[in-house]
N, CA, C and O atoms as CSV, one atom per row, in Angstrom:
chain,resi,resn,atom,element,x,y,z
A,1,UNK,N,N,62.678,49.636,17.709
A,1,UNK,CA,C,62.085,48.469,17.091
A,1,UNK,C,C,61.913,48.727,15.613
A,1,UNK,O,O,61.346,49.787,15.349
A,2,UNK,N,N,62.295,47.957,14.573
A,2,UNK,CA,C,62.126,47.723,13.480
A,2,UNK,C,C,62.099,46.587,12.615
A,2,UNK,O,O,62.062,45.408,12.968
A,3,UNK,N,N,62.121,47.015,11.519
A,3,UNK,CA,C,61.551,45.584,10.261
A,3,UNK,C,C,62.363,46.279,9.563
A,3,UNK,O,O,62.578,47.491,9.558
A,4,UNK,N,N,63.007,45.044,8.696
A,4,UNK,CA,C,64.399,45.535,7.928
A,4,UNK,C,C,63.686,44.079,6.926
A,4,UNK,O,O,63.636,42.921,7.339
A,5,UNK,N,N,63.117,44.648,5.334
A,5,UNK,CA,C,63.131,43.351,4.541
A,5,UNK,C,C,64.152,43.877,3.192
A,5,UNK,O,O,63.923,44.970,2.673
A,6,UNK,N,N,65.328,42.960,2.672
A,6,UNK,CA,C,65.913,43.334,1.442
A,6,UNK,C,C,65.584,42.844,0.077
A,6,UNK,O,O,66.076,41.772,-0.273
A,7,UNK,N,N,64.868,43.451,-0.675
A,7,UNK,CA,C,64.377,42.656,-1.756
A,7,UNK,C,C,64.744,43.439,-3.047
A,7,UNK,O,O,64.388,44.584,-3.325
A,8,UNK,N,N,65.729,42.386,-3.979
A,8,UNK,CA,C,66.272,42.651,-4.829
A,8,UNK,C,C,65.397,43.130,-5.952
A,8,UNK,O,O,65.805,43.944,-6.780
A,9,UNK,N,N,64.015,42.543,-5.974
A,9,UNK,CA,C,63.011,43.344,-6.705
A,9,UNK,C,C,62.839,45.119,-6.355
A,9,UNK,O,O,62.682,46.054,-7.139
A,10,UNK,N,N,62.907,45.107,-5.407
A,10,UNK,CA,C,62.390,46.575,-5.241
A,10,UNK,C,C,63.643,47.587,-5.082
A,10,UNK,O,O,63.529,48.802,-4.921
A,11,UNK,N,N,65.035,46.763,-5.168
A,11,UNK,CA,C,66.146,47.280,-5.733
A,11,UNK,C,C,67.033,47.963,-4.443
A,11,UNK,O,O,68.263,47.984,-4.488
A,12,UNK,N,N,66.284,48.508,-3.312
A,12,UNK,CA,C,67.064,48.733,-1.935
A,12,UNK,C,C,66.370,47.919,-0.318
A,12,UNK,O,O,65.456,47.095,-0.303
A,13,UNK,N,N,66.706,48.157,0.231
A,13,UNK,CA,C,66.351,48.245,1.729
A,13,UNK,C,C,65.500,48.430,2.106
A,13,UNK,O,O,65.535,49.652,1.963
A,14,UNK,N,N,64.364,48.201,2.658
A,14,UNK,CA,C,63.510,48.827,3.367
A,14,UNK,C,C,63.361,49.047,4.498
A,14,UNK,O,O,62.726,48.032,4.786
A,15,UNK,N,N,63.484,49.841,5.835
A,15,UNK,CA,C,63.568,50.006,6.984
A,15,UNK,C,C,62.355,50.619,7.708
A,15,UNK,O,O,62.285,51.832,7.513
A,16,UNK,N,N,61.243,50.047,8.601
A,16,UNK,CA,C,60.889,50.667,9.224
A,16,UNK,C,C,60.301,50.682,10.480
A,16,UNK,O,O,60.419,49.638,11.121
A,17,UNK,N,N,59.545,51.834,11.128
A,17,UNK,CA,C,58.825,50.769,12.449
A,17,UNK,C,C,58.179,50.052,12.515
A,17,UNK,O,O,57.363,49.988,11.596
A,18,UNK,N,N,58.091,49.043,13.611
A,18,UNK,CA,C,57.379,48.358,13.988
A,18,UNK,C,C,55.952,48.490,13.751
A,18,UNK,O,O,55.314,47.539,13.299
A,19,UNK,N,N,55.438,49.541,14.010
A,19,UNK,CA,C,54.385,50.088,14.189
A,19,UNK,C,C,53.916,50.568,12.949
A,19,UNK,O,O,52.710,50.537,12.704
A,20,UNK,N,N,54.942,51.119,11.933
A,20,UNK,CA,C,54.585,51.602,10.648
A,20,UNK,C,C,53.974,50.074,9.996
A,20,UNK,O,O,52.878,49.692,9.585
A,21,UNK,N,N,55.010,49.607,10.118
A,21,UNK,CA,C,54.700,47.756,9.154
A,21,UNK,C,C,53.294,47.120,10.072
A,21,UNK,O,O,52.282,46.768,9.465
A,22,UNK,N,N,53.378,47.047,11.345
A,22,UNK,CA,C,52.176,46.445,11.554
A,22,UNK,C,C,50.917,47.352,11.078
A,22,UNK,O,O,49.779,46.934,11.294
A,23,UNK,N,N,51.105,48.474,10.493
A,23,UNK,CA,C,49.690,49.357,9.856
A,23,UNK,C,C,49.496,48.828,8.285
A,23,UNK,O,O,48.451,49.145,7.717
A,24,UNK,N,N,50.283,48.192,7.721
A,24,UNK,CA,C,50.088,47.574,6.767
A,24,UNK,C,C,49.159,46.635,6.535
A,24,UNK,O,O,49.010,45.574,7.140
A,25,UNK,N,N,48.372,47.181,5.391
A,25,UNK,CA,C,46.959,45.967,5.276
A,25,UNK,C,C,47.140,45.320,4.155
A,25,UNK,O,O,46.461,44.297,4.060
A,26,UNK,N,N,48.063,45.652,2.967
A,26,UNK,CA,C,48.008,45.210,1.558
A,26,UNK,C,C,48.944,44.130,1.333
A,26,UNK,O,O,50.118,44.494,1.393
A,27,UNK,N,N,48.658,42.302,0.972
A,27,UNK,CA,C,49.340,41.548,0.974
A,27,UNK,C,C,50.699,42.000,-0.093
A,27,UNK,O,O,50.762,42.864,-0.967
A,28,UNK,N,N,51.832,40.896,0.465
A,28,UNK,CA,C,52.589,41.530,-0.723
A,28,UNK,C,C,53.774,40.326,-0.671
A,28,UNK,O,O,54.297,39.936,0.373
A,29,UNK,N,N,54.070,39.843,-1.968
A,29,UNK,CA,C,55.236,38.351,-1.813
A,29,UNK,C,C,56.205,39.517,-0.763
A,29,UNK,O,O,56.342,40.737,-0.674
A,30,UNK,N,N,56.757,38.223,-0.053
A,30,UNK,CA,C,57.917,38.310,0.717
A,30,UNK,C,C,59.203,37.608,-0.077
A,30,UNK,O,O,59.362,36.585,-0.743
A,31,UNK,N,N,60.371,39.176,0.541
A,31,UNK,CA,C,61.427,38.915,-0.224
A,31,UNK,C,C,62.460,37.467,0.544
A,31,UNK,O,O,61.960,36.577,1.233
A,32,UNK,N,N,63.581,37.551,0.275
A,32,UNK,CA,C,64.089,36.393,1.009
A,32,UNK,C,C,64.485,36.255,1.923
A,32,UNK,O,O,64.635,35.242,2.606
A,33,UNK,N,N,64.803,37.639,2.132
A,33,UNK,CA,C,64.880,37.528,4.390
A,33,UNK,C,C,63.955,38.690,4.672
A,33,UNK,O,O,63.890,39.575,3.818
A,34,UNK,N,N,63.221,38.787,5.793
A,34,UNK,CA,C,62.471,39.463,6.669
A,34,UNK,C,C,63.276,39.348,7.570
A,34,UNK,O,O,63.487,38.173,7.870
A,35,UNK,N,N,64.229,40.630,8.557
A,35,UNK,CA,C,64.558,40.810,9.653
A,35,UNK,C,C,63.852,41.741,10.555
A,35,UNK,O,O,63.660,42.869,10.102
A,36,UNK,N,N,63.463,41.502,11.649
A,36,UNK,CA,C,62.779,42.046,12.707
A,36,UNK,C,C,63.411,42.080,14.148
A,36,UNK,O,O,63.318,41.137,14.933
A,37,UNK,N,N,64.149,43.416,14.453
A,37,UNK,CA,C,64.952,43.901,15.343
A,37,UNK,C,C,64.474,44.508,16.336
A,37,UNK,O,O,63.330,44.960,16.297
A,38,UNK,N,N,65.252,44.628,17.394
A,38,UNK,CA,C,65.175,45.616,18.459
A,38,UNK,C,C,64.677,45.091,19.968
A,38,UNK,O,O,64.294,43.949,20.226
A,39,UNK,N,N,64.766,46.064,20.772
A,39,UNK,CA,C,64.740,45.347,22.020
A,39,UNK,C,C,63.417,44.535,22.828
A,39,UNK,O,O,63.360,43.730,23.757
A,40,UNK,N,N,62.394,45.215,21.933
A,40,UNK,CA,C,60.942,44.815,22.816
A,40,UNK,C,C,60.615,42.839,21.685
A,40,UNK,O,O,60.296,42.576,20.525
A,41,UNK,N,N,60.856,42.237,22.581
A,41,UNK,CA,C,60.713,40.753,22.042
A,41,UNK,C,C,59.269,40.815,21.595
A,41,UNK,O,O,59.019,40.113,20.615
A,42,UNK,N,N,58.174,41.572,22.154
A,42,UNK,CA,C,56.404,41.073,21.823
A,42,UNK,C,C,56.714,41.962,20.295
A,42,UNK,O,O,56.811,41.067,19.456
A,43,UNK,N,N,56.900,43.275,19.613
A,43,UNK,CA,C,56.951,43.425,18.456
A,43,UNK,C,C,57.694,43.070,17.547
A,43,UNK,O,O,57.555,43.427,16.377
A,44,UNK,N,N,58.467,42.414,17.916
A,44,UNK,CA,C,59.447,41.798,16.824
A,44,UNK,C,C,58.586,40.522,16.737
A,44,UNK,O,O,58.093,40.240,15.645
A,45,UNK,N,N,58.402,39.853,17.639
A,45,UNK,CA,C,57.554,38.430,17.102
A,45,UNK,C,C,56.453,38.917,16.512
A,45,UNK,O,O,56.376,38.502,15.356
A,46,UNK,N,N,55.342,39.803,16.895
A,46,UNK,CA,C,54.192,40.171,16.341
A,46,UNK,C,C,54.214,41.223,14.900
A,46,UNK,O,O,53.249,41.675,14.283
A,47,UNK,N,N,55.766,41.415,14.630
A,47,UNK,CA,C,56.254,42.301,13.290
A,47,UNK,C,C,56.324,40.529,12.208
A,47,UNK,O,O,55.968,40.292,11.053
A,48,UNK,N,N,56.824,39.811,13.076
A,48,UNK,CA,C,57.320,38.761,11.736
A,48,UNK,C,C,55.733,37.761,11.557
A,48,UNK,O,O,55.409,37.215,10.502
A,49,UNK,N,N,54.885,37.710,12.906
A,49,UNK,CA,C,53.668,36.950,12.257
A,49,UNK,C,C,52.731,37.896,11.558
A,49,UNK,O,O,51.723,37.460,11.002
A,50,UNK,N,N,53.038,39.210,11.567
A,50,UNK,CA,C,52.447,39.980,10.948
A,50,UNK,C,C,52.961,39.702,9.130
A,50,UNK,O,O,52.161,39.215,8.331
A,51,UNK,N,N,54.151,40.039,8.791
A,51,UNK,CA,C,55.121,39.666,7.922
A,51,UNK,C,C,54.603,38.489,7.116
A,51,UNK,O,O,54.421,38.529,5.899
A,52,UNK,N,N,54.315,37.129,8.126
A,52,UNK,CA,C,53.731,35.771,7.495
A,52,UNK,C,C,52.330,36.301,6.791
A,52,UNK,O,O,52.144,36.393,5.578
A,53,UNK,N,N,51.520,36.582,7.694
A,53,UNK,CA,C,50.314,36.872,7.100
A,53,UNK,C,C,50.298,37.334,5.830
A,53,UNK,O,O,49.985,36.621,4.876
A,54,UNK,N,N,50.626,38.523,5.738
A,54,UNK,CA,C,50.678,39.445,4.580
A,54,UNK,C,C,51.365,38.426,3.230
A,54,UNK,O,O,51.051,38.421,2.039
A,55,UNK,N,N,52.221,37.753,3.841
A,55,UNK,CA,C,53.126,37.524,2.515
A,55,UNK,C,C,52.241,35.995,2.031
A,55,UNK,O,O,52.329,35.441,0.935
A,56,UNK,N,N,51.503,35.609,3.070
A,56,UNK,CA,C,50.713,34.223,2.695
A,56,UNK,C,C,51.656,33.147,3.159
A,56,UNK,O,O,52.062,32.375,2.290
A,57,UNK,N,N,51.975,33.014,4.124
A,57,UNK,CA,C,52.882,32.241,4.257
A,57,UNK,C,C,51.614,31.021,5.142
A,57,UNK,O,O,50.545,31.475,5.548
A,58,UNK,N,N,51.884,29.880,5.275
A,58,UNK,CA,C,50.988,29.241,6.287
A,58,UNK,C,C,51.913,28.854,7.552
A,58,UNK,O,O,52.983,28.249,7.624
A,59,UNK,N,N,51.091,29.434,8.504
A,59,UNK,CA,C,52.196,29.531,9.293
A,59,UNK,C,C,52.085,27.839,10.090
A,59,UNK,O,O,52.907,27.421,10.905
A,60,UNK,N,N,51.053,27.193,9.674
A,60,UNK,CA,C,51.459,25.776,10.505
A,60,UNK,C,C,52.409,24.797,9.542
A,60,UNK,O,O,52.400,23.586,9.762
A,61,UNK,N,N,53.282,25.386,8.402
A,61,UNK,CA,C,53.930,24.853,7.487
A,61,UNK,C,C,55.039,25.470,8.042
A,61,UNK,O,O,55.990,24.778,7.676
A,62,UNK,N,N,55.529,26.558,8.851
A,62,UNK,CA,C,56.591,27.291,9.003
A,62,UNK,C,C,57.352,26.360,10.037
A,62,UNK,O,O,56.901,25.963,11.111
A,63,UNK,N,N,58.670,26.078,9.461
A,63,UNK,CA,C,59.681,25.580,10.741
A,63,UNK,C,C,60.103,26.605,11.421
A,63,UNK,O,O,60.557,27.684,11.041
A,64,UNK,N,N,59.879,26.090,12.670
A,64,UNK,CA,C,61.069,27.438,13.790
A,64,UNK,C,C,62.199,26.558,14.275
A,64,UNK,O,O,62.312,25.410,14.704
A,65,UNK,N,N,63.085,27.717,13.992
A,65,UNK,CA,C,64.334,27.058,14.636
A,65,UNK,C,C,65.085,28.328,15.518
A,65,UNK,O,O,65.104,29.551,15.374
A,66,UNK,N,N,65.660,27.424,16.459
A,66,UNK,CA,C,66.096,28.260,17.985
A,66,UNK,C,C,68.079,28.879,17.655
A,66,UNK,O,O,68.963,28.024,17.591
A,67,UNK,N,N,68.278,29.796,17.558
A,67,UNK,CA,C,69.147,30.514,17.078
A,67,UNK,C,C,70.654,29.784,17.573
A,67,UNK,O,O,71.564,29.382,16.848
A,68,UNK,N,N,70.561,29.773,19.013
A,68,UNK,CA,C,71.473,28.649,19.740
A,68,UNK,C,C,71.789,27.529,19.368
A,68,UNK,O,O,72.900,27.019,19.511
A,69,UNK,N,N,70.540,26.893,18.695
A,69,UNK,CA,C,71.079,25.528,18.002
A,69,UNK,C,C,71.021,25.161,16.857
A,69,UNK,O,O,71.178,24.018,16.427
A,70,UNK,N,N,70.750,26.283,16.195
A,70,UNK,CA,C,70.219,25.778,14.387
A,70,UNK,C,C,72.019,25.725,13.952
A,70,UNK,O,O,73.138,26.005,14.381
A,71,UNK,N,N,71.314,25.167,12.834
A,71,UNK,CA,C,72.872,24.852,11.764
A,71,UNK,C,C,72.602,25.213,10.596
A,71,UNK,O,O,71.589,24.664,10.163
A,72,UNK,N,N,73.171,26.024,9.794
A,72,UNK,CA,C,72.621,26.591,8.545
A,72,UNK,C,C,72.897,25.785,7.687
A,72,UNK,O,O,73.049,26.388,6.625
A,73,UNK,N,N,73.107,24.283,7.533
A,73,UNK,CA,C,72.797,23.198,6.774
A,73,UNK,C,C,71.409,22.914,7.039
A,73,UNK,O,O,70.869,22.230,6.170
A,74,UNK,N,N,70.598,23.310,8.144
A,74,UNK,CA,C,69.248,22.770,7.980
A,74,UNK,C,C,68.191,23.878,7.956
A,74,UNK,O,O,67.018,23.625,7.682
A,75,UNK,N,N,68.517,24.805,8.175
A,75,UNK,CA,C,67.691,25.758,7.201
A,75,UNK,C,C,68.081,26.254,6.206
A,75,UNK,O,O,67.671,27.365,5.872
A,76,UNK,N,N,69.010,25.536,5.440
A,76,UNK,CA,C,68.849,25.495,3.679
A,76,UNK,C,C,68.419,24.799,3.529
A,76,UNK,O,O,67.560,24.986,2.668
A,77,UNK,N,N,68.452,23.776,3.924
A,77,UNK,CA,C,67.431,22.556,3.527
A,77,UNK,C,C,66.451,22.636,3.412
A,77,UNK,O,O,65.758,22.127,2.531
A,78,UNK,N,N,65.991,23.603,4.675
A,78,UNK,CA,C,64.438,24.059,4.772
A,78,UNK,C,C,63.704,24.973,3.864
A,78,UNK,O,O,62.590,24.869,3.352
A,79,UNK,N,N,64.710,25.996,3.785
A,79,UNK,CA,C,64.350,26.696,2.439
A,79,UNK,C,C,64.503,26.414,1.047
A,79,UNK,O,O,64.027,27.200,0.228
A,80,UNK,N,N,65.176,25.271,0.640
A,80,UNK,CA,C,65.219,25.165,-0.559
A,80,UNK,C,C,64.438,23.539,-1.264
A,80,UNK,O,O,64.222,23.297,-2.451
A,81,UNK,N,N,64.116,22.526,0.102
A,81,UNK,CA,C,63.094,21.852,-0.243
A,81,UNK,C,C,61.828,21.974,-0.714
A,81,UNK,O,O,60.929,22.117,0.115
A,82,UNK,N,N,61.576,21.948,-1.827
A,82,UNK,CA,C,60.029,22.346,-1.597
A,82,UNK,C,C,59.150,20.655,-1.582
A,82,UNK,O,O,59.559,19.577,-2.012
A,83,UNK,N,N,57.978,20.967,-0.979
A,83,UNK,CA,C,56.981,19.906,-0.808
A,83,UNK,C,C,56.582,19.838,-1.802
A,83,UNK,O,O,56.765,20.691,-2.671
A,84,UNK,N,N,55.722,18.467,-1.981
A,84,UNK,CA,C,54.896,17.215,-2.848
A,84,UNK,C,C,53.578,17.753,-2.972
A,84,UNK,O,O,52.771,17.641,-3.895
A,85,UNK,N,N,53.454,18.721,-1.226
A,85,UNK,CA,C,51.909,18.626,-0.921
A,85,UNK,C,C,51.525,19.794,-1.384
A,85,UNK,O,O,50.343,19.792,-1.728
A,86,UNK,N,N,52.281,21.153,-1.572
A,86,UNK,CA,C,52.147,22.499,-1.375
A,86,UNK,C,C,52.369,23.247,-2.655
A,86,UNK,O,O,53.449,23.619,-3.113
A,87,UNK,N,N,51.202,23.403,-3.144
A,87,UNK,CA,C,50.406,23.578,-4.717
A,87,UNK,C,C,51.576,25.378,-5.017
A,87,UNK,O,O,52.302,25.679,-5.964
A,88,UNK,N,N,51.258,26.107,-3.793
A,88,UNK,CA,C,51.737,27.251,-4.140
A,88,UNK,C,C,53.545,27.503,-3.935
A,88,UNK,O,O,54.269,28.487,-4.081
A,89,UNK,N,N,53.750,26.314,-3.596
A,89,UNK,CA,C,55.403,26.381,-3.100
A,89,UNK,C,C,55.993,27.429,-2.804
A,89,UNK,O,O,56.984,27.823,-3.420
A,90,UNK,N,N,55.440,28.071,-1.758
A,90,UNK,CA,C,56.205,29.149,-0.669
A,90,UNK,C,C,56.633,28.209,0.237
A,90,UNK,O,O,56.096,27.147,0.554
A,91,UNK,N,N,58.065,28.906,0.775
A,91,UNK,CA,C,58.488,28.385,1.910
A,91,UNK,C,C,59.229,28.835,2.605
A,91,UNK,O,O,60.095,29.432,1.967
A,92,UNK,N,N,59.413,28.888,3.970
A,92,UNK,CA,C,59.804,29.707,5.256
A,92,UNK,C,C,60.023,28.637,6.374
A,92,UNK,O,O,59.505,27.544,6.603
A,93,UNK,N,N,61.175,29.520,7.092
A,93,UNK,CA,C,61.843,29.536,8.289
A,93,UNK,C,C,61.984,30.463,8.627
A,93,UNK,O,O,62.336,31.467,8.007
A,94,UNK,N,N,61.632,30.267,10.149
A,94,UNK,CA,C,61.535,31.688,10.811
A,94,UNK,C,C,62.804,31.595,12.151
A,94,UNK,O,O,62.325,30.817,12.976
A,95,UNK,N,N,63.883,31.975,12.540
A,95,UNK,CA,C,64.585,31.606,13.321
A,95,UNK,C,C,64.914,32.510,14.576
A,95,UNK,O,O,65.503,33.586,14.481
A,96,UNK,N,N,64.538,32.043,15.581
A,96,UNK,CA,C,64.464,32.968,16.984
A,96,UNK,C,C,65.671,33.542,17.769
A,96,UNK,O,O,66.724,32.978,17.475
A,97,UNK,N,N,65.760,34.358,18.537
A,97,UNK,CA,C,67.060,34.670,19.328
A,97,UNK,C,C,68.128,34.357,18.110
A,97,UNK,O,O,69.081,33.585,18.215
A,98,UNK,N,N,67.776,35.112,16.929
A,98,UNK,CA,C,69.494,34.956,15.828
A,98,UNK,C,C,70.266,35.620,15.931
A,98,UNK,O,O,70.726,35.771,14.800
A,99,UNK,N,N,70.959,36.381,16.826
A,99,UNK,CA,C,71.429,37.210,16.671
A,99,UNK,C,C,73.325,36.640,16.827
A,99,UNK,O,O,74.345,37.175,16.394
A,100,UNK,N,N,73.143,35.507,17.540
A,100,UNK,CA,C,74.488,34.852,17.538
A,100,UNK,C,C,74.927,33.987,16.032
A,100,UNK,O,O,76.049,33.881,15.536
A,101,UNK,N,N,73.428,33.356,15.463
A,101,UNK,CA,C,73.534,32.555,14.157
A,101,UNK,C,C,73.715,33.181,13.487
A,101,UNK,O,O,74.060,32.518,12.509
A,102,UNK,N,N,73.743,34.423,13.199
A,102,UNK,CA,C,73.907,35.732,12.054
A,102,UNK,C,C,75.322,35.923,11.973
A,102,UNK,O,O,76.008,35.988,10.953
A,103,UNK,N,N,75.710,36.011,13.283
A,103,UNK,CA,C,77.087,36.580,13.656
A,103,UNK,C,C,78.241,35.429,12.933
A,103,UNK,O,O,79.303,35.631,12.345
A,104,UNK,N,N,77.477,34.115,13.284
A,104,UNK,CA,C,78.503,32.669,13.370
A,104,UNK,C,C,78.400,32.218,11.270
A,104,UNK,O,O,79.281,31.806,10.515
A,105,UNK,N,N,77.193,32.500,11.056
A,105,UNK,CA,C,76.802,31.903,9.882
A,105,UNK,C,C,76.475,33.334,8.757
A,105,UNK,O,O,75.537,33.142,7.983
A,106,UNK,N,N,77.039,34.414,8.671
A,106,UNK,CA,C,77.465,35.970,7.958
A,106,UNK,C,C,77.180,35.844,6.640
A,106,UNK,O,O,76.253,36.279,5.957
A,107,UNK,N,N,78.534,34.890,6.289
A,107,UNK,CA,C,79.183,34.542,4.973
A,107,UNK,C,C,78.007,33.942,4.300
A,107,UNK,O,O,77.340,34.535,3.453
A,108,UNK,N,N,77.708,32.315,4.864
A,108,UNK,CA,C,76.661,31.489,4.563
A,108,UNK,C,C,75.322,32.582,4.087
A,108,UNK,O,O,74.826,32.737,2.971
A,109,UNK,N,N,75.098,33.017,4.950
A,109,UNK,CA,C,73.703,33.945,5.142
A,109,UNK,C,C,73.294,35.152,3.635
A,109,UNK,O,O,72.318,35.309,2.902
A,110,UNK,N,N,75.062,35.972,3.802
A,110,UNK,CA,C,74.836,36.878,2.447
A,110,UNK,C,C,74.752,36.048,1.373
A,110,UNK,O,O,73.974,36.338,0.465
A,111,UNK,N,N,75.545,34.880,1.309
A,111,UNK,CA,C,75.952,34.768,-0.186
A,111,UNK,C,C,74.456,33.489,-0.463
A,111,UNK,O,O,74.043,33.150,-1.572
A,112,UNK,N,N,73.975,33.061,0.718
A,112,UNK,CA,C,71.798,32.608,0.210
A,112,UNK,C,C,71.639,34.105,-0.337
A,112,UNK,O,O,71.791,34.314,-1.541
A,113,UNK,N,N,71.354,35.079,0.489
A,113,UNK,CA,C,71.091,36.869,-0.402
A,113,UNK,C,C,71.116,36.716,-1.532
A,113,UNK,O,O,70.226,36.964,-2.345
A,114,UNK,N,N,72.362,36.199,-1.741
A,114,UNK,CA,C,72.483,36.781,-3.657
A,114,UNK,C,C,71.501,35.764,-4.547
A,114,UNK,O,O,70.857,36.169,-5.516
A,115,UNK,N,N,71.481,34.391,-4.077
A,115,UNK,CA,C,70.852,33.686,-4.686
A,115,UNK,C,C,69.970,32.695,-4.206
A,115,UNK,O,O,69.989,31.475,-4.373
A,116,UNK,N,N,69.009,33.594,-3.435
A,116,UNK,CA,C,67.498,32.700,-2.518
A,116,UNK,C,C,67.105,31.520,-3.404
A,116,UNK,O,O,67.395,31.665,-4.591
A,117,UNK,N,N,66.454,30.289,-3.035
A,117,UNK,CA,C,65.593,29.631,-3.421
A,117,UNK,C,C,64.214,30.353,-3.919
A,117,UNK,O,O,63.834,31.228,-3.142
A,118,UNK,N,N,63.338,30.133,-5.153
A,118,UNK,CA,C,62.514,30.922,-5.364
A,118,UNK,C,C,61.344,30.910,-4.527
A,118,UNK,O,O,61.060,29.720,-4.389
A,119,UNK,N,N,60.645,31.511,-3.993
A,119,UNK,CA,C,59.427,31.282,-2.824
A,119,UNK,C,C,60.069,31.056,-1.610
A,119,UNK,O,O,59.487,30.440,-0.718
A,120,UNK,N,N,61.035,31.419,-1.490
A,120,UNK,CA,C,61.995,31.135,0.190
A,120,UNK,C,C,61.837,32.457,0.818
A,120,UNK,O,O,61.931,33.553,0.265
A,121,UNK,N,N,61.539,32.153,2.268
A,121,UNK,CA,C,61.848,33.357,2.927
A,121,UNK,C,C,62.339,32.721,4.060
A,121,UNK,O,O,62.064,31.576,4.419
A,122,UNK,N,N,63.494,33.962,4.918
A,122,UNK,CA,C,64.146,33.450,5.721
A,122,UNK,C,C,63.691,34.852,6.386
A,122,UNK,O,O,63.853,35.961,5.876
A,123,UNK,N,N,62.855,34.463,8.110
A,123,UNK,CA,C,62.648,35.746,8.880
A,123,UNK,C,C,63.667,35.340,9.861
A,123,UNK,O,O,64.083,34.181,9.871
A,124,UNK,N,N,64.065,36.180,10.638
A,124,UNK,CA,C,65.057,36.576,11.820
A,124,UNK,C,C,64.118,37.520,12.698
A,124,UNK,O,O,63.373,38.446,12.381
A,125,UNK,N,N,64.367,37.061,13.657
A,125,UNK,CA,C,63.865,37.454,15.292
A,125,UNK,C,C,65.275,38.088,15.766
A,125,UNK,O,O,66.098,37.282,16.199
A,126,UNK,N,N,65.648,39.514,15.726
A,126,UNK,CA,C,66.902,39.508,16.374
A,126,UNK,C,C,66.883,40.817,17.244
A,126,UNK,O,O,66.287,41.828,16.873
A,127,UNK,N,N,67.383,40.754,18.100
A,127,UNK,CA,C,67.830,42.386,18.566
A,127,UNK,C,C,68.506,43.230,18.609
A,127,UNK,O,O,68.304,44.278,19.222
A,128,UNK,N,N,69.782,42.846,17.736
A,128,UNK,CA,C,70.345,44.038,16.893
A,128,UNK,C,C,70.548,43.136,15.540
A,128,UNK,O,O,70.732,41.920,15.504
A,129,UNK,N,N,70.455,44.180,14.272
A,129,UNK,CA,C,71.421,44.074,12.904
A,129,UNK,C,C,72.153,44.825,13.006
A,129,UNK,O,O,71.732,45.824,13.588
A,130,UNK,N,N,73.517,44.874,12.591
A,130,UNK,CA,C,74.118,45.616,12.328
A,130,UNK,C,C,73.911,45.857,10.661
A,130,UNK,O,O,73.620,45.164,9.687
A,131,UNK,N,N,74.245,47.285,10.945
A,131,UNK,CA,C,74.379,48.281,8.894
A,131,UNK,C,C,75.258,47.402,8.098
A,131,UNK,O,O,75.041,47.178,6.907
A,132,UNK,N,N,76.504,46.775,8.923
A,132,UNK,CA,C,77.195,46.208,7.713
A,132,UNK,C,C,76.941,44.910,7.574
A,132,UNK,O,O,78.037,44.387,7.372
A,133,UNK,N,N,76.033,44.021,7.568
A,133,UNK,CA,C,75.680,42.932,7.837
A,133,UNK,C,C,74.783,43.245,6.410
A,133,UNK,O,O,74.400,44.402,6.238
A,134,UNK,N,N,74.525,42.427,5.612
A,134,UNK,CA,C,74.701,42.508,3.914
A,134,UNK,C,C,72.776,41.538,3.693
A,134,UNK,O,O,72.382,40.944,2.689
A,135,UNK,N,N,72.162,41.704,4.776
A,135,UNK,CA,C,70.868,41.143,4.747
A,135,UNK,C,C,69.608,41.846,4.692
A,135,UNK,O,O,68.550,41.217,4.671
C-alpha cells in the first residue's frame, strides 16, 4: 500500500506508506495528482480522505467519479472550472477503481501533468501504478 503524489514544486516523486502519510499532521497544498495504490481498498480510500483533509480540500465540493465510466472530458471540466461560490478556488476530483481510466486515458492524463489547472487536484484510487506511467 502506498501514496504516490508528483509535485513539480518539490521537483521529484514522492512515494510512501500508507501508514507513513496517514502519520502526517502538517497541512500542506496538494500537488495535481494524489495517487493512492495497492491492494487493501480501506487504506487507499482512507490515504486519499486523509490527503483531502490535509490539503483543505472540502470534501462535500469534491466530485467522485467511477473509473468504469468517467470520460476525461469531464474531469477536465471538473478540474479546470472553477466556481462563482468558492472564495479559495481549490478544486478536486477524486476518481475510484482507475486503474482501467489511467490505462485508457495515459496520454490525456500526463500531458494535464505538465500543465494542471492552478488549485486542481486530481486523486486516483488505484491498485496498481505502474513506474512508467508519468503521474
Amino acid at each position: 500500500m502506498a501514496v504516490k503524489s508528483n509535485s513539480k514544486s518539490a521537483g521529484n516523486d514522492q512515494v510512501m506508506t500508507a501508514f507513513d502519510f496517514l502519520d502526517r499532521t502538517e497541512a500542506a497544498p496538494l500537488p495535481a495528482v494524489v495517487a493512492s495504490f495497492g491492494p487493501d481498498d480501506f487504506l487507499r480510500r482512507r490515504a486519499l480522505h486523509h490527503a483531502i483533509a490535509l490539503g483543505g480540500l472540502d470534501e462535500s465540493t469534491l466530485r467522485t467519479f467511477e473509473g468504469d465510466e468517467a470520460q476525461w472530458r469531464d474531469i477536465h471540466d471538473e478540474l479546470a472550472t472553477r466556481s462563482l461560490f468558492d472564495t479559495e478556488g481549490k478544486r478536486g476530483a477524486k476518481l475510484r477503481n482507475a486503474d482501467g481510466f489511467v490505462s485508457k486515458n495515459r496520454d490525456a492524463l500526463e500531458r494535464w501533468v505538465e500543465r494542471p489547472a492552478e488549485g486542481s487536484t486530481l486523486l486516483l484510487d488505484l491498485r496498481t501504478l505502474p513506474a512508467t506511467t508519468n503521474l
